[in-house]
Structures are given as structure tokens and as C-alpha cells.
ROROKE-75744 format. One line per field, with one value per atom (N, C-alpha, C, CB): residue number from 1; residue in one letter; atom name; x, y, z. Coordinates in steps of 0.2 Angstrom, whole numbers, plus 2048, in hexadecimal, padded with zeros to 3 digits. Glycine has a CB too. Layout:
! ROROKE-75744
resi: c(NUM,...)
resn: c(A,...)
name: c(CA,...)
xx: c(X,...)
yy: c(Y,...)
zz: c(Z,...)
***
This chain:
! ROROKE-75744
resi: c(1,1,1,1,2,2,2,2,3,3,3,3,4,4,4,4,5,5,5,5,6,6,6,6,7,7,7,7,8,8,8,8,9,9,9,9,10,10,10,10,11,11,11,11,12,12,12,12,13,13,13,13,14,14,14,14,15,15,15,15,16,16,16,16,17,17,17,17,18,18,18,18,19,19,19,19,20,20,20,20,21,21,21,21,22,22,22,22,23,23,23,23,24,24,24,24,25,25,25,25,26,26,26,26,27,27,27,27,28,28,28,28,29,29,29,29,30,30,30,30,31,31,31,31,32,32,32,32,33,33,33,33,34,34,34,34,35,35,35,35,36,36,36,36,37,37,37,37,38,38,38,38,39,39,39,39,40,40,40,40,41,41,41,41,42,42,42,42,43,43,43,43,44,44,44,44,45,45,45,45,46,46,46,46,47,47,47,47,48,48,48,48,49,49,49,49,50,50,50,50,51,51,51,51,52,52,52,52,53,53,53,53,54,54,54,54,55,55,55,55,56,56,56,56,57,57,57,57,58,58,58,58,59,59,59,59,60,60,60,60,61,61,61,61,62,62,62,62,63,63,63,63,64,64,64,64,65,65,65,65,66,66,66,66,67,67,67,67,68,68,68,68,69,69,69,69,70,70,70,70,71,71,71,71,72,72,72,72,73,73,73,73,74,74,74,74,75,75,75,75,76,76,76,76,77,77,77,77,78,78,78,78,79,79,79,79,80,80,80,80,81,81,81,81,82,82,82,82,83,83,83,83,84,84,84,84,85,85,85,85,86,86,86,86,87,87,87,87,88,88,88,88,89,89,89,89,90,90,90,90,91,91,91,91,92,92,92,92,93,93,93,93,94,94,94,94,95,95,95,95,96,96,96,96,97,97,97,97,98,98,98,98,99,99,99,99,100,100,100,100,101,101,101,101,102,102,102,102,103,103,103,103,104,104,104,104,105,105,105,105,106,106,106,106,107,107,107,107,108,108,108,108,109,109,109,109,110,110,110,110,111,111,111,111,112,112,112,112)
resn: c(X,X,X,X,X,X,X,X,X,X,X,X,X,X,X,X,X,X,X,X,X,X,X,X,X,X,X,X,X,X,X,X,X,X,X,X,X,X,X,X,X,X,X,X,X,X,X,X,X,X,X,X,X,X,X,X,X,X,X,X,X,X,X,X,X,X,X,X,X,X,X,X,X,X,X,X,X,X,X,X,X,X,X,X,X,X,X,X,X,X,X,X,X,X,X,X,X,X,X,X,X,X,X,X,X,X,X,X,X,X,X,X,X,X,X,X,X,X,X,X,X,X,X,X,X,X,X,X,X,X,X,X,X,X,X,X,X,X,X,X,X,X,X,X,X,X,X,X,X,X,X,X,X,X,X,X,X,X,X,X,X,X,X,X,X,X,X,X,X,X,X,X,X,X,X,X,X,X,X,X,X,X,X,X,X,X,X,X,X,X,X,X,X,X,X,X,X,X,X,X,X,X,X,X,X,X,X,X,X,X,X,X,X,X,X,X,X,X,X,X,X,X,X,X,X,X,X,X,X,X,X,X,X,X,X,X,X,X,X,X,X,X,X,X,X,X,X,X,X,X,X,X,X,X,X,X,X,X,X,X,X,X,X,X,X,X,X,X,X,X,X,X,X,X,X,X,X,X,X,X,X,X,X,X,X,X,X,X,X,X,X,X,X,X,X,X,X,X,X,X,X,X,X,X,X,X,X,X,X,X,X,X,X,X,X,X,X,X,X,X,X,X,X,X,X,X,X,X,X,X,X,X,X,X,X,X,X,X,X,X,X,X,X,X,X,X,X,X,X,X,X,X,X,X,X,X,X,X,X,X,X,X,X,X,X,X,X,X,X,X,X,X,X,X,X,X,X,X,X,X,X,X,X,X,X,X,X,X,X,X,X,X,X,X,X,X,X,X,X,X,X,X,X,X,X,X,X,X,X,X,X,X,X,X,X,X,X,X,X,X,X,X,X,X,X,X,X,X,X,X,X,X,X,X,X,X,X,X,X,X,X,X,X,X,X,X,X,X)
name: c(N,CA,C,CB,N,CA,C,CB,N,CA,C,CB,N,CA,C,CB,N,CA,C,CB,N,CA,C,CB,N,CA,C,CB,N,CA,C,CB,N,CA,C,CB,N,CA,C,CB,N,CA,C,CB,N,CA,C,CB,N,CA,C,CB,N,CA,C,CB,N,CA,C,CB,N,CA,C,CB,N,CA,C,CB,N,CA,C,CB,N,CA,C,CB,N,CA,C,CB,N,CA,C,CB,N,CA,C,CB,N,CA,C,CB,N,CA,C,CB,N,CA,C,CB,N,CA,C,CB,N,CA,C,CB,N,CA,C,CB,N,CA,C,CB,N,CA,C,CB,N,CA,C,CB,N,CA,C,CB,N,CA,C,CB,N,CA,C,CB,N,CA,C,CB,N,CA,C,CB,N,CA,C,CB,N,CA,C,CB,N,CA,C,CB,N,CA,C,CB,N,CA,C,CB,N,CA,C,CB,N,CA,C,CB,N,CA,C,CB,N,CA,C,CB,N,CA,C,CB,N,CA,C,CB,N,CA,C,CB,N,CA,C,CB,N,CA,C,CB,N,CA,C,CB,N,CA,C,CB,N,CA,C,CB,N,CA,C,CB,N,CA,C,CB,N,CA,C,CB,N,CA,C,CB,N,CA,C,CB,N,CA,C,CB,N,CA,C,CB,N,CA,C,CB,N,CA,C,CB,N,CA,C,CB,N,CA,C,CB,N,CA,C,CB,N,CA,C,CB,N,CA,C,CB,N,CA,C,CB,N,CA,C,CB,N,CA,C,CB,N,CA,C,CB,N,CA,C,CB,N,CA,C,CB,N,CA,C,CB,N,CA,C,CB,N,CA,C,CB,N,CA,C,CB,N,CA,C,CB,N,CA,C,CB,N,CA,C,CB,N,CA,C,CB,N,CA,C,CB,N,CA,C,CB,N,CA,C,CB,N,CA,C,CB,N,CA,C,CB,N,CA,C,CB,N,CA,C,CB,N,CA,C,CB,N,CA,C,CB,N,CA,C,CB,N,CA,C,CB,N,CA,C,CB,N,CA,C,CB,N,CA,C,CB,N,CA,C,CB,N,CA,C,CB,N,CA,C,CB,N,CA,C,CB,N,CA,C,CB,N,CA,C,CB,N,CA,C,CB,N,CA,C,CB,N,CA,C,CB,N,CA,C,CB,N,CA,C,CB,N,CA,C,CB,N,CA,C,CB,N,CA,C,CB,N,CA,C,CB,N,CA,C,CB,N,CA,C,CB)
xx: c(BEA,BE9,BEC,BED,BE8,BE9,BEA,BE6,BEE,BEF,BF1,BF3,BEB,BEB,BE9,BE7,BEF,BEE,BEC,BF0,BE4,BE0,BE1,BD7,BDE,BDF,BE5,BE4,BE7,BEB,BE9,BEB,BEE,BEB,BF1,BEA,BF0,BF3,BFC,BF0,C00,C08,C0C,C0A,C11,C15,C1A,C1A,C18,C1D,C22,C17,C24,C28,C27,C2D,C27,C25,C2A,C20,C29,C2E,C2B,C33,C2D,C28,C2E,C25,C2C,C32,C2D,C32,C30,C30,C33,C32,C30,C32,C30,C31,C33,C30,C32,C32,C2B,C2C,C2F,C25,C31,C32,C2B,C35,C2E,C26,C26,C2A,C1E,C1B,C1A,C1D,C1D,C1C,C18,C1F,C11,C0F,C0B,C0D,C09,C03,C07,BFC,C0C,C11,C13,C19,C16,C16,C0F,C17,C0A,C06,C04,C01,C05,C03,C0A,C01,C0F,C13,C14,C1E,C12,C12,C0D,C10,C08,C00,C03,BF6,C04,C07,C0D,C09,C11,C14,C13,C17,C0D,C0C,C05,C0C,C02,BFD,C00,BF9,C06,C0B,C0F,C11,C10,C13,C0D,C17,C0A,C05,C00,BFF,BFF,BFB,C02,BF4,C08,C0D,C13,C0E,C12,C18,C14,C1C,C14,C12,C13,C17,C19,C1B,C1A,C1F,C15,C13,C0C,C12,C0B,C05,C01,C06,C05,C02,C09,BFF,C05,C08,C04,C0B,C04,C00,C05,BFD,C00,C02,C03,BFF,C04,C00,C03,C02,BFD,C01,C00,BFE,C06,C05,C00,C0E,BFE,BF6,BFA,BF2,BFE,C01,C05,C06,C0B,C0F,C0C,C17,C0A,C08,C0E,C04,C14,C1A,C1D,C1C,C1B,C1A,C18,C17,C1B,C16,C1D,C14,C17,C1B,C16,C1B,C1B,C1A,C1A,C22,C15,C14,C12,C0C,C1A,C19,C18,C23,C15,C15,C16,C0E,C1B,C1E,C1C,C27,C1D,C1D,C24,C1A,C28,C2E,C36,C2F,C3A,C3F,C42,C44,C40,C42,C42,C45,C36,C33,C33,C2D,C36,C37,C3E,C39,C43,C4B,C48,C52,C44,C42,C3D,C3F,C3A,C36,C3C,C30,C40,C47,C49,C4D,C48,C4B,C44,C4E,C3F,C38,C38,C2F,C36,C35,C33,C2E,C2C,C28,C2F,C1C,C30,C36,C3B,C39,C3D,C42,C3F,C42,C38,C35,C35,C2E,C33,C32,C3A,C30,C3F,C44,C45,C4C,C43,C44,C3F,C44,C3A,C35,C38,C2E,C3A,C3F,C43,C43,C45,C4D,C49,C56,C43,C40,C3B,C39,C37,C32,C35,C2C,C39,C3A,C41,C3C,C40,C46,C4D,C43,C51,C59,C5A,C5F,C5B,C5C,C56,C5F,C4E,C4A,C45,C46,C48,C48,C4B,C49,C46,C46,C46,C44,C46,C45,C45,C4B,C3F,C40,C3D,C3A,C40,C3C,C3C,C3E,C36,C34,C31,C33,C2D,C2A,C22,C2F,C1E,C18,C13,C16,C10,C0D,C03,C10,C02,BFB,BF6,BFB,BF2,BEB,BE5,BE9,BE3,BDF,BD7,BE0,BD8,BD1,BCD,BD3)
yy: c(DA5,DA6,DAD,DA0,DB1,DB7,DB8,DBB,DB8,DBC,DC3,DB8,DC6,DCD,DD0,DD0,DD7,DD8,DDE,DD7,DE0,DE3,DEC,DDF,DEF,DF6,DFD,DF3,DFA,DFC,E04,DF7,E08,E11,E11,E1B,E17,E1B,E1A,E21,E14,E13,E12,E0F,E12,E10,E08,E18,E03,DFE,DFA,DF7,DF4,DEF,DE9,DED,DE8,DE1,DDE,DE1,DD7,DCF,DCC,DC9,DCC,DC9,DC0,DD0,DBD,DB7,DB2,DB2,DAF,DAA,DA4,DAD,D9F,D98,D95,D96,D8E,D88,D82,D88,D7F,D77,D73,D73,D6E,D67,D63,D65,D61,D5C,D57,D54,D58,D54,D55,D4F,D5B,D60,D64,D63,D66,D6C,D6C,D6E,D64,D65,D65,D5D,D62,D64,D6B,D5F,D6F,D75,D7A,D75,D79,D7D,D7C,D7E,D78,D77,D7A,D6C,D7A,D7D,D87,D78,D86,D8E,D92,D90,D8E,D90,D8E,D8C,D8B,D8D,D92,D87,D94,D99,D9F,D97,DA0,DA7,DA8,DAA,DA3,DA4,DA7,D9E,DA4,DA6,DB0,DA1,DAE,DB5,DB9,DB9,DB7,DBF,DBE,DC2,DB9,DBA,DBA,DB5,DB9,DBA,DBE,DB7,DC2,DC6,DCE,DC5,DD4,DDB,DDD,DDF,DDC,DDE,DDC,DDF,DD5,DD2,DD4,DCA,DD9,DDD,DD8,DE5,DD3,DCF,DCA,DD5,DC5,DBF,DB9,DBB,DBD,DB8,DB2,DBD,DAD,DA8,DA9,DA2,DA7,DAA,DA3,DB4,D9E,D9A,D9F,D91,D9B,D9E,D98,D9E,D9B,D9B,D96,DA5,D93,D8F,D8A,D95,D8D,D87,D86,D89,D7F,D7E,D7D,D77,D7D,D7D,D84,D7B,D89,D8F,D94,D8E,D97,D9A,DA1,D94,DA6,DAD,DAE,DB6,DB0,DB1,DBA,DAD,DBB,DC3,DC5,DC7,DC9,DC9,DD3,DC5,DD4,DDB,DDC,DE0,DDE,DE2,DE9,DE2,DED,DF2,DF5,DF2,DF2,DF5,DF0,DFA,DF0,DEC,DE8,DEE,DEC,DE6,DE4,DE4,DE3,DDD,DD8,DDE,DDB,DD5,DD0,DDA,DD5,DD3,DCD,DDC,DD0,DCD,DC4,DD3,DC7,DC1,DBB,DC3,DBB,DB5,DB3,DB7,DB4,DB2,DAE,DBA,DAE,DAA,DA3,DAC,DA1,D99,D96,D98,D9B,D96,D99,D99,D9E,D9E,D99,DA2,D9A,D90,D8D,D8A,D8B,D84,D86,D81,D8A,D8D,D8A,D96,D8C,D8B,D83,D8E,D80,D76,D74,D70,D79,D77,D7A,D7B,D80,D80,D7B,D86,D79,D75,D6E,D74,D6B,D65,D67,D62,D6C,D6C,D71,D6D,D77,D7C,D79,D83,D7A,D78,D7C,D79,D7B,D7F,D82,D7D,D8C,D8F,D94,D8B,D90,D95,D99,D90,D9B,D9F,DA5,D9E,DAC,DB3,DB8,DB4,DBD,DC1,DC7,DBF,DCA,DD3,DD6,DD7,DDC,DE0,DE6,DDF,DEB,DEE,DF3,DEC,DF9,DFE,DFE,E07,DFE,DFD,E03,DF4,E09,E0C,E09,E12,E0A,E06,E0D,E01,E0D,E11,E0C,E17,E0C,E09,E0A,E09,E0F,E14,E0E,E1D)
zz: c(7DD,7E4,7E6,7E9,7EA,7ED,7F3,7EC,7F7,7FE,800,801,802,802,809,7FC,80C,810,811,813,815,811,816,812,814,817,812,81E,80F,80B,807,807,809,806,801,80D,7FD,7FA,7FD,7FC,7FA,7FB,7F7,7FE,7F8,7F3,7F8,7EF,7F3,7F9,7F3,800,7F6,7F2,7F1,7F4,7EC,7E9,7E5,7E4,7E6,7E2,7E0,7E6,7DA,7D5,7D3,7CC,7D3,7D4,7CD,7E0,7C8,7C2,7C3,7BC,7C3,7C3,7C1,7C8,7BE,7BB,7BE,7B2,7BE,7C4,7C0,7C7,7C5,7C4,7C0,7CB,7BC,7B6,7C0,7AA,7BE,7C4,7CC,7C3,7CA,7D2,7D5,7D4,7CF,7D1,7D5,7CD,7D8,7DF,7E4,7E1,7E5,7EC,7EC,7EB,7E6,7E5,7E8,7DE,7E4,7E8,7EF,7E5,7F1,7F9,7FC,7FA,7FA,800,7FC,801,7F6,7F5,7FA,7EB,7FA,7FE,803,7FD,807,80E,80F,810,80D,80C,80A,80B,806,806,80A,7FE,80E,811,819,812,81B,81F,81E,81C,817,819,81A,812,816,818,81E,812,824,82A,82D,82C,830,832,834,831,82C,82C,82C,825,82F,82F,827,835,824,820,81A,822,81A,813,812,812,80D,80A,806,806,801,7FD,7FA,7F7,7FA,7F6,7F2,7FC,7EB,7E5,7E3,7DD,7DF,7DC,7D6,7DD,7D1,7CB,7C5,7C8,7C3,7BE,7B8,7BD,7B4,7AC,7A8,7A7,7A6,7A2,79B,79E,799,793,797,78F,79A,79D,7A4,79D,7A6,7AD,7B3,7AD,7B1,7B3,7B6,7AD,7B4,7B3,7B8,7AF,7BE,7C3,7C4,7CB,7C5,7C8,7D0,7C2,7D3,7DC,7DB,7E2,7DD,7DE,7E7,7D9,7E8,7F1,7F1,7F6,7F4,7F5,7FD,7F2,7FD,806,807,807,80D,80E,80D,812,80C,80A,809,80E,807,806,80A,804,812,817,81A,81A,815,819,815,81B,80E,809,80C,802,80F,811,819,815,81A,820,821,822,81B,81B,818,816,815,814,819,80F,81F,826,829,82B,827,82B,829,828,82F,830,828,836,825,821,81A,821,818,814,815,815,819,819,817,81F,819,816,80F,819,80C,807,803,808,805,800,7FE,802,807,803,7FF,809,7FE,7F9,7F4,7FB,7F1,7EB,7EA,7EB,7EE,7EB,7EB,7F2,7EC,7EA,7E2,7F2,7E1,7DD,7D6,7E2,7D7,7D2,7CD,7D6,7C7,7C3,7C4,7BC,7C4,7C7,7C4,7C8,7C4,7C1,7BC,7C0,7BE,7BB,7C0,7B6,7C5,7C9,7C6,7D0,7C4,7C4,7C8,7C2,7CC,7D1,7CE,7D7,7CF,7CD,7D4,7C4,7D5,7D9,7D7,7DF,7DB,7D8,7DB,7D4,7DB,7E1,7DE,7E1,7E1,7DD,7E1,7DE,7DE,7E1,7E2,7DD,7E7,7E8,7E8,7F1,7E4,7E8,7E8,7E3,7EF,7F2,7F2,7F8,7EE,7EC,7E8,7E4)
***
């Protein structure tokens, strides 16, 4: 799944790239509140440029969240939204404890 906000030139912005592994038998509850929450950030928040799903191709268990912001404190910002809440009681029902990863990182875009 891709959510992408379009318009985008020549930037350099911020991205969280987040690794997780579910709970065995969660992954339709899982994707239904991941897709509601990154359908959220990015028609809701100014500052969410992009929010992918991405399963791993081996383990079905297996998923990394690619968020691209326009900078770090629309990343800082987006952890204070409504659909983020919901988002964390959806971690603490469906993600295993502890296999949450977090990298961030500056990503330069050409839109060419």
C-alpha cells in the first residue's frame, strides 16, 4: 500500500522507517488499522508527504512502515493525532513486544 502526497520538487525531507513483527493471527486486524492510519496521516496532516506499508516478502509476520514528513516536527507532530493514538492501542493488541525498530533519516527527493 502507498500513500503519497503529490506535488513534490526537488527536497530534502524526513523519514521513519519503523520494523515490526505481529502477533501470529493478527494480520487482518493489523492491516485494517495500519490503512486507517496512514490513510489519516497523509489526507490530515500538512506535514505527511508519504506513508507506505510494506510486508516482507518471506515472513508474513513481518512489516516495515515508511513515513516521509516534510521535516522532523511533522514527524514530532504527527505522535500527538487522534489517528496515532489509535494507532498505539493497535500496537499494544496486534505487534509482538519489543520487535519494534525505528530509524530516521533525511531523504533527498527529485521529483524529475
Amino acid at each position: 500500500m502507498t500513500f503519497f502526497a503529490a506535488g513534490l520538487e526537488n527536497i530534502t525531507v524526513f523519514s521513519r522507517i519503523t520494523s515490526l513483527k505481529l502477533r501470529p493471527g493478527s494480520r487482518g486486524e493489523f492491516l485494517a488499522a495500519v490503512n486507517r492510519s496512514a490513510t489519516a496521516s497523509v489526507r490530515e496532516e500538512p506535514g505527511c508527504l508519504r506513508f507506505d506499508v510494506c510486508a516482507d516478502r518471506v515472513d508474513p509476520h513481518r512489516f516495515f512502515l515508511y513515513q516521509v514528513y516534510i521535516d522532523e516536527e511533522a514527524a514530532e507532530a504527527h505522535r500527538f493525532t487522534e489517528h496515532f493514538l489509535a494507532w498505539r492501542c493497535a500496537v499494544e493488541r496486534y505487534v509482538e513486544p519489543g520487535t519494534q525498530v525505528h530509524y530516521s533519516t533525511d531523504v533527498v527527493i527529485n521529483a524529475k
